[in-house]
N, C-alpha and C positions, 0 to 999 in steps of 0.2 A: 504493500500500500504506500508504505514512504518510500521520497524520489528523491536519489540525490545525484548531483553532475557535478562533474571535476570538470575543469578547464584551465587554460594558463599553460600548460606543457609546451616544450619543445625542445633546441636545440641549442645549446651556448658551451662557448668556453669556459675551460677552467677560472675561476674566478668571479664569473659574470655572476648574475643576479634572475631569480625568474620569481612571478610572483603567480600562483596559484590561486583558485577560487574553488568554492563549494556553494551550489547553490540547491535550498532545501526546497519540496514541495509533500504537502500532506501532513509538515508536522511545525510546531514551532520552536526551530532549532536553539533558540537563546534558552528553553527549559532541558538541555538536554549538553550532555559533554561533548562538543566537536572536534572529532579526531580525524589526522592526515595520519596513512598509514604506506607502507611501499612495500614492493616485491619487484625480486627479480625472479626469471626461470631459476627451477631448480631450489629454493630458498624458501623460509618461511616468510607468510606477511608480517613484519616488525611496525609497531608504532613509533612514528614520528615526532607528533606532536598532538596535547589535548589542551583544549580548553575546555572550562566550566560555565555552569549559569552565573556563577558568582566572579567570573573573569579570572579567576587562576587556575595555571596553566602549566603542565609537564613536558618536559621535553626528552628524548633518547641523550645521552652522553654525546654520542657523535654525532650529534648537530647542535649543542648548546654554545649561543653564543653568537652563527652564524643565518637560523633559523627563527622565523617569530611569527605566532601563531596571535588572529586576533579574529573579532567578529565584527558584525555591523546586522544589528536586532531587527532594522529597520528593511532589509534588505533580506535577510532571513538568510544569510551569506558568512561563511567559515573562510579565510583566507592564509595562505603558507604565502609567505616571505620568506626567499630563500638567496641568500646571500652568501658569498665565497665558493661558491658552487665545485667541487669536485668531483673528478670521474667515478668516485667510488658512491657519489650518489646517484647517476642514473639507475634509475629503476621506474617502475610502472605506478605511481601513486593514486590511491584511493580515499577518499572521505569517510567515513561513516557518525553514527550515531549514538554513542554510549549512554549509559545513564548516571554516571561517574566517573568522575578523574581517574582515577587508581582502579576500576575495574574493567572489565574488559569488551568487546566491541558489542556494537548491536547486531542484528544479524542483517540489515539494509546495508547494501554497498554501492556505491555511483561504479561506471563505465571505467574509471581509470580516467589516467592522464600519463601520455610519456613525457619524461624528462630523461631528457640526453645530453653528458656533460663529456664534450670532449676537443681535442686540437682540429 
């Protein structure tokens, strides 16, 4: 019943910046944790980054620092800001829906989005 879309993927160099979007429909995502999550072939999906209804927000290890995860209520839209971008994050990234920070995904997943970080 819930719809979610990734967009914002593509193709940059090492370094460059991409900014990601998640856009909600059927639910309202500010009452709900939004998380970026990614996969590559072969790998498990690893969370990225979550936010809360309450606006704080968990990040993986290896992207703290370079990634910022934020919302916009009004818009009903999850957004990844990804900044210093390296080859070891291409992967295929996905949004979803949790119901908490610290716990684990919803079972709604958006289409993906490729990001490809290379020379």
């Amino acid at each position: 019943q819930v719809q979610l879309v990734e967009s914002g993927g593509g193709l940059v160099q090492p370094g460059g910046s991409l900014k990601l979007s998640c856009v909600a429909s059927r639910i309202i995502l500010s009452r709900y944790a939004g998380g970026w999550y990614r996969q590559t072939p072969g790998k498990q999906r690893e969370l990225v980054a979550r936010i809360n209804s309450g606006d704080s927000t968990r990040y993986a290890d290896s992207v703290k620092g370079r990634f910022t995860i934020s919302r916009d209520n009004a818009k009903n839209t999850v957004y990844l800001q990804m900044n210093s971008l390296k080859p070891e994050d291409t992967a295929v990234y996905y949004c979803n829906a949790g119901t908490t920070l610290f716990g684990g995904p919803g079972t709604d997943w958006g289409q993906g989005t490729q990001v490809t970080v290379s020379s």
